[in-house]
N, C-alpha and C positions, 0 to 999 in steps of 0.2 A: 232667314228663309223668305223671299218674295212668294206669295201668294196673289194669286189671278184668279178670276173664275169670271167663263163667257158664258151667253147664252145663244146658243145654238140650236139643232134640231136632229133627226135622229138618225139622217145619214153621216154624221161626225165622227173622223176614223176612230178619234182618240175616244168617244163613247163607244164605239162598237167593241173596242179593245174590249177598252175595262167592263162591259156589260160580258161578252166572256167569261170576264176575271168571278165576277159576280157571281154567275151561272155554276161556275168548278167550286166555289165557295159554298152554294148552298145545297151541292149533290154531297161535301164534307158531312154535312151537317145533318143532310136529310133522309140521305141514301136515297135508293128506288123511289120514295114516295112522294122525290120531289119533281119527279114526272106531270104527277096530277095538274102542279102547276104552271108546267111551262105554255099551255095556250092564253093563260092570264098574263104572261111578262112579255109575249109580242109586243114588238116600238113600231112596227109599221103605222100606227095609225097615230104616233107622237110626235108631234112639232113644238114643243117647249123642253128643251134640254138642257141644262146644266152642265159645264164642264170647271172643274177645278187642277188648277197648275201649282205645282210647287217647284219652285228654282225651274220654270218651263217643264216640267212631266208633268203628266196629263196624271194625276194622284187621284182623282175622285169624279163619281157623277151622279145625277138625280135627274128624275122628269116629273113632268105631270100631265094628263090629258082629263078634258071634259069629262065629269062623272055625272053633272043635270045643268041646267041650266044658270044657278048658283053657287057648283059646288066644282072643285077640281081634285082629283085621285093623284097622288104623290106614288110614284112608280120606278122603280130601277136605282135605289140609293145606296152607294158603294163608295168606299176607300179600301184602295191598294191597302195590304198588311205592313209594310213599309211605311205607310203616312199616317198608321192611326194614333190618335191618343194626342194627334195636336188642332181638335176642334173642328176636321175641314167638315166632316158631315153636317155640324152644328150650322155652319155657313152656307152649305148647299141646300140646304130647307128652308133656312132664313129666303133665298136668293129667291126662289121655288115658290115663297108665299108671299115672298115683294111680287115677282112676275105675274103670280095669279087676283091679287089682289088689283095690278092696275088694270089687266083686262078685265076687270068687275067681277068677279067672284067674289064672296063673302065666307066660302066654309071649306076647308079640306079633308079628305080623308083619306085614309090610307090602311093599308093590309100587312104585316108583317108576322115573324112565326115567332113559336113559344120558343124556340132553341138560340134567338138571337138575342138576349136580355140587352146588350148594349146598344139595341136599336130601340128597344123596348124603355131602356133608361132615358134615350136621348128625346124621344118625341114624347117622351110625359114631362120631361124637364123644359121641354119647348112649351107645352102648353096643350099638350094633346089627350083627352080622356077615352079609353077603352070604351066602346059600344060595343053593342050586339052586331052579329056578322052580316055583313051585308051581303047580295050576291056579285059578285060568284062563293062565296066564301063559307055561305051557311051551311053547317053542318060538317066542316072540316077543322077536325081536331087540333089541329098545329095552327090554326091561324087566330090572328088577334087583332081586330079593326079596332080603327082611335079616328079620332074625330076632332076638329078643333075652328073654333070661330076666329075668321082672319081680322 
């Protein structure tokens, strides 16, 4: 299998797909309540994109945008159900903290739920430690911030 992965920005068809995909994926999981969250997962204001190709399909994506002036928020991290279980997430983070790293950020962080353990497994085996919620996040039962120095 060739594997690709560009960096782009968040009018890219192939992330609008898969962000979609993403989207019907977490209403599976969340039902109604994952409403709450959809004014946090707007990309309008995202210009660092990830796109990952397997044998050219667009299999996987990730972003991040400004969270302070040191720090970047990891945002929209998804593989197709067809491409899991061969690393690509692992590589679109990787990708995600190269890019944030050389435009000078030092910290990332990021939000994900309790019903996704395998998301949960990947960014603590990267290197990422649970902290307290930050906002938007404080006080919302399903979510679980991590944190990790680049």
């Amino acid at each position: 299998m060739n594997i690709e992965i560009i960096m782009t920005d968040n009018t890219n068809t192939d992330f609008i797909k898969l962000i979609k995909l993403l989207d019907k994926d977490l209403v599976s999981r969340y039902g109604e309540s994952q409403k709450q969250y959809d004014k946090h997962n707007r990309v309008d204001m995202i210009k660092d994109v990830a796109v990952i190709y397997a044998d050219n399909i667009p299999a996987g994506c990730g972003a991040f945008k400004k969270f302070d002036d040191n720090t970047v928020e990891i945002k929209r991290i998804y593989v197709s159900k067809e491409f899991r279980g061969l690393g690509l997430s692992r590589i679109i983070v990787k990708r995600l903290e190269t890019e944030a790293l050389s435009q000078g950020y030092r910290y990332v962080v990021l939000e994900t739920g309790n019903q996704q353990q395998e998301a949960i497994g990947l960014y603590q085996s990267s290197g990422y430690e649970i902290t307290p919620n930050y906002e938007p996040y404080v006080g919302l039962e399903t979510s679980i911030c991590m944190k990790k120095v680049l």
